[in-house]
N, C-alpha and C positions, 0 to 999 in steps of 0.2 A: 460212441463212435458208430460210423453207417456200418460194419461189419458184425452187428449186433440186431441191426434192424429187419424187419420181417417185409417185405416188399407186396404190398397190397394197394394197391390202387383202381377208386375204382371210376376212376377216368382216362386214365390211361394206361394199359399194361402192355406187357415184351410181345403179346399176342398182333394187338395194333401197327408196333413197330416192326413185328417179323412182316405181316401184311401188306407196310408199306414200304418194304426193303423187293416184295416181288412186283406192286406196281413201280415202282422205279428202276426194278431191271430194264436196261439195254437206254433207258433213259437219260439218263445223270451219269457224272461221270463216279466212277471208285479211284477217290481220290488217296496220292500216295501216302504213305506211315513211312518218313526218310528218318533215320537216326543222325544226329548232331553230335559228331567229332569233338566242335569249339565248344557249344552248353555244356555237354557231358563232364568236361575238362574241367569247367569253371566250376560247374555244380556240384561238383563229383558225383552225379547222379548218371543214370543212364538217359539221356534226354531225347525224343523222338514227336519228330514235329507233322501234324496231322494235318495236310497243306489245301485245307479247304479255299482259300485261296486260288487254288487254281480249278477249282469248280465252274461247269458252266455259272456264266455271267457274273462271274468273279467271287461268289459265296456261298454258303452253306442253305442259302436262301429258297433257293431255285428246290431245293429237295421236300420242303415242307408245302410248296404250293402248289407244285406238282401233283403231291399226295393227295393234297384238297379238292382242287379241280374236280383229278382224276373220281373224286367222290360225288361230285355231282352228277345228279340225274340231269342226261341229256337232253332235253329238254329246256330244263332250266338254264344248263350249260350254253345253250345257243347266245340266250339273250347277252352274254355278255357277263365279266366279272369287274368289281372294282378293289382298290387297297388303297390305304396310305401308309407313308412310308417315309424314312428320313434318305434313301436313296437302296440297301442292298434291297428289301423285300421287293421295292417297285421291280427291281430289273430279273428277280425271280419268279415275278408274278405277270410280268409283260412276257418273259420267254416260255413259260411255262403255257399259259393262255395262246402263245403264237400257236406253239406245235397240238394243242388241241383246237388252231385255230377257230378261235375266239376272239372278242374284241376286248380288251382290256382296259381300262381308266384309272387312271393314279394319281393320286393327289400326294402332294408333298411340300412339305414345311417351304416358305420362302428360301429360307436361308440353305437349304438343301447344296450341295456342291456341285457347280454345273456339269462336273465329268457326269456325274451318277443321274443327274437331268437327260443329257444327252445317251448317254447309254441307253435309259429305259425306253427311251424313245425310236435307239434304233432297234429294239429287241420290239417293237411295235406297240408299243403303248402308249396312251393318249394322256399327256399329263396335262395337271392342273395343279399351281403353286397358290398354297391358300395357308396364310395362318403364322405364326412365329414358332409353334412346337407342332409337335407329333400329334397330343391333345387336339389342337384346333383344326389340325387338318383333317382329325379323325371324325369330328363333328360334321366336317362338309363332306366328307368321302359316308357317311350314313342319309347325309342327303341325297346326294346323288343315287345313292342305291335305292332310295323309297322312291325320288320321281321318277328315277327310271328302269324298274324292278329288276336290277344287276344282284348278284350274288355277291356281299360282304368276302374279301378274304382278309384276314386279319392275321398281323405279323408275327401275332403269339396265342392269342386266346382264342387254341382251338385245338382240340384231340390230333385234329387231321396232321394238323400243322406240327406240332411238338412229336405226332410219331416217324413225320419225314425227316425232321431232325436227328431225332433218334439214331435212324439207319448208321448215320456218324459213328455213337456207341457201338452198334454192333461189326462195325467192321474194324474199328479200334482193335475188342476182343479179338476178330480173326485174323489180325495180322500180328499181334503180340498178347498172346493168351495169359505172360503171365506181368501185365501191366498192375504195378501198383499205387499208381497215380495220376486221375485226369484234370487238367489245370482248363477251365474252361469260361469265356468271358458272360458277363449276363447282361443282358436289356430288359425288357420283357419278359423274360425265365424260359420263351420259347425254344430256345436251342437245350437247354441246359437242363429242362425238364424233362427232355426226348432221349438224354445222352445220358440221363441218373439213372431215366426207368431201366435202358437196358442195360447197363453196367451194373449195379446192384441187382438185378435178376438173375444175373448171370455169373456175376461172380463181388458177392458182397463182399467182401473186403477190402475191394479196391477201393479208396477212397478218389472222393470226386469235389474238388474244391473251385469257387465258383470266382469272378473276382471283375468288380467294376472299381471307375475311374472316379475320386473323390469329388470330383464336380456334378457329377451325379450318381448317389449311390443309393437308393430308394431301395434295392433289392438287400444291399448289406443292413442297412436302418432296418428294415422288416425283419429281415432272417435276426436280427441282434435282440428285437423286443420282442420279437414272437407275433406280432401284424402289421397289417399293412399300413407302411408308410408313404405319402407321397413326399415327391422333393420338388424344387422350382428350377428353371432349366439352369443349365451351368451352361458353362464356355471350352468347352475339350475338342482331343485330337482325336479321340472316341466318338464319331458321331454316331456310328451303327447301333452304339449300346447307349444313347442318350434319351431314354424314357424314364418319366415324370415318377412307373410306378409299372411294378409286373400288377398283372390281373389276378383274379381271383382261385382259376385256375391253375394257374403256374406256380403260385405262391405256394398253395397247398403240397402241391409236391417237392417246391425247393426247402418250405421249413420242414418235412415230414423225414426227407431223405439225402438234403445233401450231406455233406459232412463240415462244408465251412463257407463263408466267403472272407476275402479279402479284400481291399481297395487301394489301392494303386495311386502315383501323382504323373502329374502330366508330362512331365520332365522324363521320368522312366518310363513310360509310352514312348516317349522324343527316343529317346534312347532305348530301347527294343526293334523299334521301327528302326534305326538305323544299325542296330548291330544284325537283324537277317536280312539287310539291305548287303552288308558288307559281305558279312560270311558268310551266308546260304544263299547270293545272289537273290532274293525273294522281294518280291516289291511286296509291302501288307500292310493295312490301313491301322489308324489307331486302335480300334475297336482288337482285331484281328493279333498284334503285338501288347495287349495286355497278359496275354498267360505269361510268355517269356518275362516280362515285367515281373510278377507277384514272384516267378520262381526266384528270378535274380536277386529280385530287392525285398521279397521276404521269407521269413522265415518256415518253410512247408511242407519242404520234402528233405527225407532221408539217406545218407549219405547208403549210394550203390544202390537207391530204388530206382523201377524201372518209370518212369514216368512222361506222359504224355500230353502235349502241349496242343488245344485245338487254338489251330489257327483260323479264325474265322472267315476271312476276308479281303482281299487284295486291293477293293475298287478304289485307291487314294489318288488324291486330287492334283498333278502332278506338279501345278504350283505352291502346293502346302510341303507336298518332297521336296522339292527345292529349296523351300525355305528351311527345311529340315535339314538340309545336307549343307547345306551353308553352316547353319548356327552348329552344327555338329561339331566342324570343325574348325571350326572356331573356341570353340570349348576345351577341344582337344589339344590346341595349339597348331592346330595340322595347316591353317590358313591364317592370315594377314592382313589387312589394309594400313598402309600406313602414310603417313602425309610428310617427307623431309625437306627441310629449308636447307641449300643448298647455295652457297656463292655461285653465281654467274660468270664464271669464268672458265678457261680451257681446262678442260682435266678437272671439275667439279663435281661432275656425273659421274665420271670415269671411275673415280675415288670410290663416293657409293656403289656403284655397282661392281667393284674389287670385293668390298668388303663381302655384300651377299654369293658373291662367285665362290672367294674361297672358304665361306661358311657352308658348301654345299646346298644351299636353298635356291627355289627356281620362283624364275620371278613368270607370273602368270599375266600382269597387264601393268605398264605404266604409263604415269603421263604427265607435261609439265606445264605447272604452272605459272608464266610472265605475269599475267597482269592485274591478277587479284589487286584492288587499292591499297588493303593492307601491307603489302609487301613491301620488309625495310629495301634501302636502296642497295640495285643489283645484287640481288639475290631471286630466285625462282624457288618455287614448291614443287618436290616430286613426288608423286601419289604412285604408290607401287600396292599390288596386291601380290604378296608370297605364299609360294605352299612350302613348309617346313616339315619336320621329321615329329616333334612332338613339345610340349611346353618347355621341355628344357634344354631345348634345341631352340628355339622360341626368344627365348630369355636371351642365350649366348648370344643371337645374331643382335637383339635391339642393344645390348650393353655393348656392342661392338660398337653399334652408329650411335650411338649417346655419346660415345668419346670424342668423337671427330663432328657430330653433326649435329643440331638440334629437332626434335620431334617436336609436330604441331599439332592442335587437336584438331 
């Protein structure tokens, strides 16, 4: 266990991360460490949520590019920085570059999500969509920087980077000194390599568990065989964390020092994202609602530990929420569509819509249907969307209108 391990690193150490916690004073924001009522309850754990999320440009991102930048000899700085990115890094590395006013270029996967397109763009960055993964855009965004001798920042493989990360870890520590669990998502290992050095420097026995999304989990495969594994893209609600393969760098430190990883299915992603949507008001991307995940749905933490959820991320797409918040409850039985065949005649409607009245469910849209072809003679289809109280609440109202009515698909 990491409470046994002797913390030596000699690419990144708590020295780096202290250095980069004073160039990012008055810079970035010190984001809050809120304790969670509802997890706590659930988990019996003590549960406190680390709301990076609400970081400039919506992630933990903007802290390690910041750091970087700020490392360049000005000179070099002038000409220009470039990155590719699946969307948080771009928009930490356009805001970042602004306020050093600089010119910024970012290249990002096609399929990137157009919130996180537009964002980088209004943080002043010049993008460019090149590639199907992170991979391919990583190749043209090295292009770019050789013909037009910009400075590489890259999303994870870089001391600079992983110790603005960091800063994360250390302010964890100084808002709950005696945290005995950090639940933290991985991509890259950029975030997660910055947040191990200074939590094990600082107080080793806190264990620090790391945890990607089974559609791509290259850092779990690696950390499990002991090297580096690549994977081929998957399809997740995690896109922040959807790399092919941490670097060489990052690896070293996460098989050296973390204490575990876990991976997570996309369903409890779905469902993470909607339970700090509900109860902590928190809007958080897939990537970001992985920790809550591993805690909920596996087995990690200790009943009464103090434990710490980085939440990475806010920037979701808010037609992917939508869809999210639909099928939520829908699952839950909380919502409805349904399609009723209905005689046409006086007091037909009336009837159904008795039934739902005194079942207390609210009807949220309906509409009727005359003249589909199918329809036997004189009768109409009524399409109602319901919000109800829960599936067995659900249940009661359709066995109500089964009796009296026919359902149609």
């Amino acid at each position: 266990m990491g409470e046994n391990r002797v913390i030596n690193l000699s690419e990144l150490t708590l020295n780096d991360i202290l250095e980069a916690q004073k160039v990012l004073e008055g810079k970035i924001k010190r984001t809050p460490l809120n304790h969670s009522t509802t997890f706590s309850k659930i988990t019996r754990c003590s549960v406190y949520l680390k709301h990076e999320n609400l970081q400039k440009a919506g992630s933990f991102k903007v802290r390690g590019a910041y750091n970087k930048i700020a490392r360049i000899e000005e000179s070099i700085r002038e000409k220009g920085v470039v990155a590719v990115s699946t969307g948080n890094h771009a928009q930490g590395v356009a805001l970042a570059a602004s306020i050093f006013g600089v010119a910024s270029t970012i290249v990002m996967p096609k399929g990137a999500p157009i919130s996180k397109i537009e964002a980088t763009k209004g943080y002043g960055g010049k993008v460019i969509l090149y590639g199907e993964s992170f991979e391919e855009a990583y190749i043209k965004a090295k292009e770019i920087k050789n013909t037009k001798d910009l400075t590489l920042i890259h999303a994870f493989d870089d001391p600079h980077i992983a110790a603005g990360q960091g800063t994360i870890g250390l302010e964890i520590l100084e808002d709950l000194s005696d945290v005995d669990l950090v639940i933290c998502p991985i991509g890259g290992g950029g975030l997660i390599s910055g947040i191990v050095t200074a939590i094990k420097a600082k107080k080793p026995k806190c264990r620090v568990i790391g945890v990607q999304t089974r559609e791509m989990a290259a850092a779990y495969k690696s950390f499990k065989e002991g090297k580096l594994i690549q994977t081929e893209k998957g399809n997740t609600l995690a896109d922040g964390i959807a790399i092919k393969s941490p670097s060489e760098f990052t690896f070293s430190i996460i098989k050296s020092h973390l204490d575990d990883i876990v991976i997570v299915e996309e369903e409890e992603i779905a469902q993470a994202m909607l339970l700090l949507l509900e109860r902590c008001k928190s809007v958080v991307e897939g990537a970001g609602a992985t920790a809550l995940a591993a805690l909920l749905y596996r087995d990690i933490a200790q009943k009464n530990e103090n434990v710490v959820l980085v939440v990475s991320g806010g920037n979701v797409d808010i037609t992917i929420l939508s869809k999210l918040i639909t099928q939520g409850l829908i699952k839950s039985g909380r919502y409805r569509e349904l399609k009723v065949l209905v005689e046409d005649k006086p007091g037909g409607l009336e009837n159904l819509l008795k039934i739902i009245t005194k079942l207390e469910a609210n009807i949220i849209d309906i509409n009727v249907d005359r003249f589909s072809p199918d329809l036997p003679f004189n009768h109409v289809v009524v399409e109602l969307a319901i919000e109800t109280k829960n599936l067995e609440h659900l249940e009661i109202i359709l066995n109500e209108i089964k009796a009296q009515f026919t359902l149609t698909k």
